[in-house]
N, C-alpha and C positions, 0 to 999 in steps of 0.2 A: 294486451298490447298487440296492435295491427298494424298491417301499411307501411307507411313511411313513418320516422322514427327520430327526435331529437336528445338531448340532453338538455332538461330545462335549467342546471347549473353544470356549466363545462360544455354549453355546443360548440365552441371554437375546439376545445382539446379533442371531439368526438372527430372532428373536420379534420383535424391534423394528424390523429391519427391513424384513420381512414385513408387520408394523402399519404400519409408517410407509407403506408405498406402500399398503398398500389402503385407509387414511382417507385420504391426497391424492387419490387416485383417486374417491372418494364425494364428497369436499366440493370443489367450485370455486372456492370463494372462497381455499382456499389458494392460494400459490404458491411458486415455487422457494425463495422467499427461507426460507419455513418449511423446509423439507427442510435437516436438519444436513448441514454442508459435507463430512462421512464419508461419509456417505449419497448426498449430491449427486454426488459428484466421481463416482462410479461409473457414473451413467448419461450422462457429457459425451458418451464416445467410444460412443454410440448418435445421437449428434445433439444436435438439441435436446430439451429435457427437458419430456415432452410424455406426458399421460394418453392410456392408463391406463399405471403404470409396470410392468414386470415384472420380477420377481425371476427369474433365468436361476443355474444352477450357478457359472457361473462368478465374474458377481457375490454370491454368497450367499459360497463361499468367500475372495474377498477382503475381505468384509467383516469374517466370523466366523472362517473355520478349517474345518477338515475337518470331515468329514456323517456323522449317525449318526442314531438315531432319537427318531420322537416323535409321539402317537398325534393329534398334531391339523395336521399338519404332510405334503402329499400330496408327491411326487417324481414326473415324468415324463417318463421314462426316451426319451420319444422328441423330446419340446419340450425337453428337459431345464430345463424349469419347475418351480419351488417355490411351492407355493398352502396356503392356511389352509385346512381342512377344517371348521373353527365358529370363525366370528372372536370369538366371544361365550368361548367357552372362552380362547384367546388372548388377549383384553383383563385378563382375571379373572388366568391365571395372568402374566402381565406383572407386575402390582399385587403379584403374592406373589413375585416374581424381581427385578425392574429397577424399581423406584419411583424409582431416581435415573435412569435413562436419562430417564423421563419426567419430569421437572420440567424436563432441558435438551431437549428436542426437541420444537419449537414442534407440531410435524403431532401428537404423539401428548397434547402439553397440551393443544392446543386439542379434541379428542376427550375426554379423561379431567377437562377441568375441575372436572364436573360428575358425576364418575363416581364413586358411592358417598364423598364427601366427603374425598378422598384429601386435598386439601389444596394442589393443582398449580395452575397461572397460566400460560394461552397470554402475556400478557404479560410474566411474570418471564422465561419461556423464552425467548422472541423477542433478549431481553440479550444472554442467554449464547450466541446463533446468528449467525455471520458473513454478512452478504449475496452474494449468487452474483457481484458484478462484482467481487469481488476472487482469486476463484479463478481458480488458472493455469489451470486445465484449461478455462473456462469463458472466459477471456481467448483461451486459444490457439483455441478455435472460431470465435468472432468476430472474431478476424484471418485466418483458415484463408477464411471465407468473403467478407471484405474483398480480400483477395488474390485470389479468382478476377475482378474486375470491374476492368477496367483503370483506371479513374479512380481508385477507393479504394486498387489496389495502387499506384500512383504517389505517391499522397497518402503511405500509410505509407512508402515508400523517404524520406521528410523526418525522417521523430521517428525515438524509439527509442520503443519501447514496455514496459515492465516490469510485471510482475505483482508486487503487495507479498510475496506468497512469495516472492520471489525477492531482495528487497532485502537485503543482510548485515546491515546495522547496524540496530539495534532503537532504538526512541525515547527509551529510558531511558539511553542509553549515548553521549544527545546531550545535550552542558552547555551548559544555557539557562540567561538571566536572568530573574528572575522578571516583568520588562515581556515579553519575548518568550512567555515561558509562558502570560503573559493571552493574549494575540492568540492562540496554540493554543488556549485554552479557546474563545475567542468563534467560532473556526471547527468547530469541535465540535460546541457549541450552536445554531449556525447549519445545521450539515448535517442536527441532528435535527430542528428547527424549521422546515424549509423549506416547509412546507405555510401554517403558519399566517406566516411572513414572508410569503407571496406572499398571503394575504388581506389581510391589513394593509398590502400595498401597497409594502413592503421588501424591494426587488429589488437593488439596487446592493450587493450583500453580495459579499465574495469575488475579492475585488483585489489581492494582498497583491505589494508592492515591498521586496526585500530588498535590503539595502544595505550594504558593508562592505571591509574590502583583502581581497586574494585570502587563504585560509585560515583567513577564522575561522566557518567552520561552513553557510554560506547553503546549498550543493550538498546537502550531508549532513543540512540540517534539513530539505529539501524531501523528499529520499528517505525519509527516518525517518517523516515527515509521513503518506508514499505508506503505510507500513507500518502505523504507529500508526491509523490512518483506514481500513485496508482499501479501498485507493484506488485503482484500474492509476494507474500514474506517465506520461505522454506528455513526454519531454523532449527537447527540440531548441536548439542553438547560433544564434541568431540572425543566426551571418555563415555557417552553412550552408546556410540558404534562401535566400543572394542568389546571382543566377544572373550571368554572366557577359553574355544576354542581359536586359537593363534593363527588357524587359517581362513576362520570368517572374518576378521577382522579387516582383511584386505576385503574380499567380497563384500564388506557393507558399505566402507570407504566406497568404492566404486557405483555404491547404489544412490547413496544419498548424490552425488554429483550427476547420474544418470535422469532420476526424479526430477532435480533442478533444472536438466536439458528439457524432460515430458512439459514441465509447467512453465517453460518461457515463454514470454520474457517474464524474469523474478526476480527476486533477491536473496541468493542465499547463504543463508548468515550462518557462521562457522562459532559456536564459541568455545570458551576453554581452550582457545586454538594453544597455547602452552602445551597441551594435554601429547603435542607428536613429541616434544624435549622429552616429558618422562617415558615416552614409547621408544624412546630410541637408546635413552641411557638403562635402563630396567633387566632388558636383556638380549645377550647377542642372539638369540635363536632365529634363524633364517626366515622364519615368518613372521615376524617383528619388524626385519627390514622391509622385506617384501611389501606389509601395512603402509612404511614409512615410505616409503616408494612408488608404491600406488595412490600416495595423499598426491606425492610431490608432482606426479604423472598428473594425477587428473585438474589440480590449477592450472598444469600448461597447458593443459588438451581442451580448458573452456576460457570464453573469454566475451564481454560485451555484444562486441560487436557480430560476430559473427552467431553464435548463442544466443544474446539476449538477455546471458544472466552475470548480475550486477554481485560479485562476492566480496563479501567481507568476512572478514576472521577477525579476533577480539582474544586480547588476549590482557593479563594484568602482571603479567612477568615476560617482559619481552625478551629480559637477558638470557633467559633460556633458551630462546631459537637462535641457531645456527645460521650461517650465513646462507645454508641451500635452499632454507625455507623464507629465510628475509629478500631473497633476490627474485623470487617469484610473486612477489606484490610491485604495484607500477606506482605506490604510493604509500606511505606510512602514515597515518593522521596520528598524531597525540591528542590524549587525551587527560590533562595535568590536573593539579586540584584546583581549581578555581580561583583566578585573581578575581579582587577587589569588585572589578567593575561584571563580570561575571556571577559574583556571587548576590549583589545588586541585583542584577535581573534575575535570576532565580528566586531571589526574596518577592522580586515584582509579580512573576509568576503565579507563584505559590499561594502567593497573599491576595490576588487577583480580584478572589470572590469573597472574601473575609469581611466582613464590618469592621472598622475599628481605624485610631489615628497613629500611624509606624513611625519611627525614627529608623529609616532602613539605613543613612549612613551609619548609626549605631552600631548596630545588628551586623553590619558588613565588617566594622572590626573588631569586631568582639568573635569572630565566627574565621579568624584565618586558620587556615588548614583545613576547615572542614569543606567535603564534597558536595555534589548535590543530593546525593543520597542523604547526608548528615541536616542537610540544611530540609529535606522533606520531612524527615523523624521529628527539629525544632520545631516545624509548623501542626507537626500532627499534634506534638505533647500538648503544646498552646492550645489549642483548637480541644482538646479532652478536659485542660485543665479549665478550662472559661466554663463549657457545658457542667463538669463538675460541680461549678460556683453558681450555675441556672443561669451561665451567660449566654449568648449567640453574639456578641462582640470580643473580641481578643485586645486585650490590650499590651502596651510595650512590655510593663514589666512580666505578663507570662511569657513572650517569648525570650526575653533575657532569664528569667528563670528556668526554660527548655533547655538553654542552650548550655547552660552552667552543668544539667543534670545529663546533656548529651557529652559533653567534655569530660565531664566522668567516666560516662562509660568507655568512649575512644579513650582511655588513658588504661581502662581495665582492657581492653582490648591489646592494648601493647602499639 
């Protein structure tokens, strides 16, 4: 391979992103967050993502595709570097190839705004472009380099840490109420807003206390939450930072909220939050409070707007918190066993991908009291017992027979 140099499938993506690094490189005021997350994720495993960028072989073909030629388009053979030979020829023919690349890629709208009246919006762009803390590859760097400093690798051996790529379940595939749905928009609106909340002085934003019996959705709506939000998720069991000695306890408390500060903006999800009622009633010894007071310290001392990070606690025995610990959430969500029309959609869900013809109003009442937890276990048994019979269709009566064999067990259960 010599010369000048095209992509015989993907020369418009080669074009673009060849433009996209030489206008980030020209203007400063861009940043990562502009560069499309295709684009981005290429240059993680160089470091940080840092001018000028350069386009190397190897990233061009994982972009694009294999190399062929193209008169404005230089190859070298010993950098094995891809460089624009007249970026002015390249803008022009972009406009007559990829006018849809550029309306979503915020680096090449905010360049073409204004370029021969095309009609593009660095702002509409900016929409359609994910920001860099939600990228694995951009996650795993900043833990990669947390890890080499013994304090912060200590700190993460507390949480789990997740990339919203990485999460299974998708937002849409979680049955909410429409009260719980508000609260998701207002945290939405609050993460876009968070410049002008901290002008006006509306910092206590970003509290949220979920509440409900084990299985009806609290775990699954914080991770979906992590996803829907392009969020890293930081989740940890609250009886897993108590130490056996009385005075780490407080120290790890303090770490896990510290972490959640290093990796914002986040989500980080508290559960077992019950778990401070038995730390408080168990025993008086002064390091016990001290724990319980360094919980209660560190929700006040973070918060949305000012942080970045989005907390939630979860709990399945509310009656046990105290008013100390109930007055430092800006918001309660319940989290109940699922009405009728609720439990409907979770049957929809579930059944989504299944073959077969449902009686879901049936199912829906023949299935009161049961969670969505309970209603996942009816779809699985269904779904074991068909294959059993050498089926890949489910039909009514096995899930009416699940459900009969899962009300057994919730009755062994108490």
């Amino acid at each position: 391979m010599h010369g000048s140099i095209i992509l015989q499938v993907g020369s418009v993506k080669l074009v673009e992103l060849l433009l996209t690094a030489e206008i980030f490189n020209r203007f400063e005021e861009l940043s990562e967050d502009d560069i499309p997350k295709e684009i981005r994720k290429l240059f993680y495993s160089k470091g940080d993502i840092k001018r000028p960028l350069v386009v190397k072989e190897d990233i061009a073909k994982a972009y694009a595709g294999e190399i062929e030629k193209l008169p404005f388009i230089e190859y070298n053979p010993l950098t094995k570097q891809l460089k624009l030979t007249s970026f002015e020829i390249a803008t022009k023919w972009l406009v007559s190839k990829g006018l849809n690349l550029i309306s979503k890629n915020p680096v090449l709208a905010y360049y073409y705004e204004n370029f021969d009246s095309i009609g593009v919006s660095y702002e509409e762009a900016k929409k359609c472009n994910l920001p860099k803390h939600g990228d694995r590859e951009w996650l795993k760097k900043v833990l990669s380099e947390l890890e080499k400093n013994e304090e912060t690798k200590d700190m993460l051996s507390l949480v789990k840490v997740i990339s919203p790529e990485d999460i299974p379940v998708d937002f849409n595939e979680v049955a909410l109420t429409e009260e719980q749905m508000e609260e998701i928009r207002k945290i939405e609106i609050a993460l876009k807003e968070r410049d002008w909340l901290k002008k006006v002085g509306l910092i206590d934003i970003g509290k949220l206390l979920f509440i409900g019996p084990p299985g009806t959705g609290k775990t699954t709506t914080a991770r979906a939450l992590s996803k829907r939000l392009y969020l890293p998720l930081v989740e940890v069991r609250l009886s897993m930072v108590t130490s056996q000695y009385l005075g780490e306890t407080s120290k790890n408390i303090e770490k896990v909220f510290e972490i959640a500060k290093r990796l914002a903006p986040c989500i980080l999800f508290i559960d077992e939050f019950d778990y401070v009622a038995k730390m408080r009633t168990s025993d008086e010894h002064a390091a016990v409070k001290r724990a319980v007071n360094m919980l209660l310290k560190c929700i006040d001392d973070i918060n949305l707007v000012n942080d970045g990070v989005l907390l939630i606690a979860a709990t399945n025995h509310p009656s046990l918190l105290d008013l100390a610990v109930w007055r430092r959430f800006d918001k309660v969500v319940e989290f109940p066993e699922p009405v009728e029309k609720v439990r409907k959609r979770i049957f929809e869900i579930f059944l989504s991908k299944i073959d077969g013809n449902f009686n879901l109003d049936e199912l829906v009442k023949i299935t009161e009291g049961f969670t969505g937890a309970d209603i996942k276990l009816v779809v699985r048994e269904a779904i074991l017992k068909a294959l059993l019979d050498g089926r890949k269709e489910v039909r009514q009566e096995d899930l009416v027979e699940a459900i009969k064999n899962i009300r057994e067990r919730l009755k062994l259960r108490g």
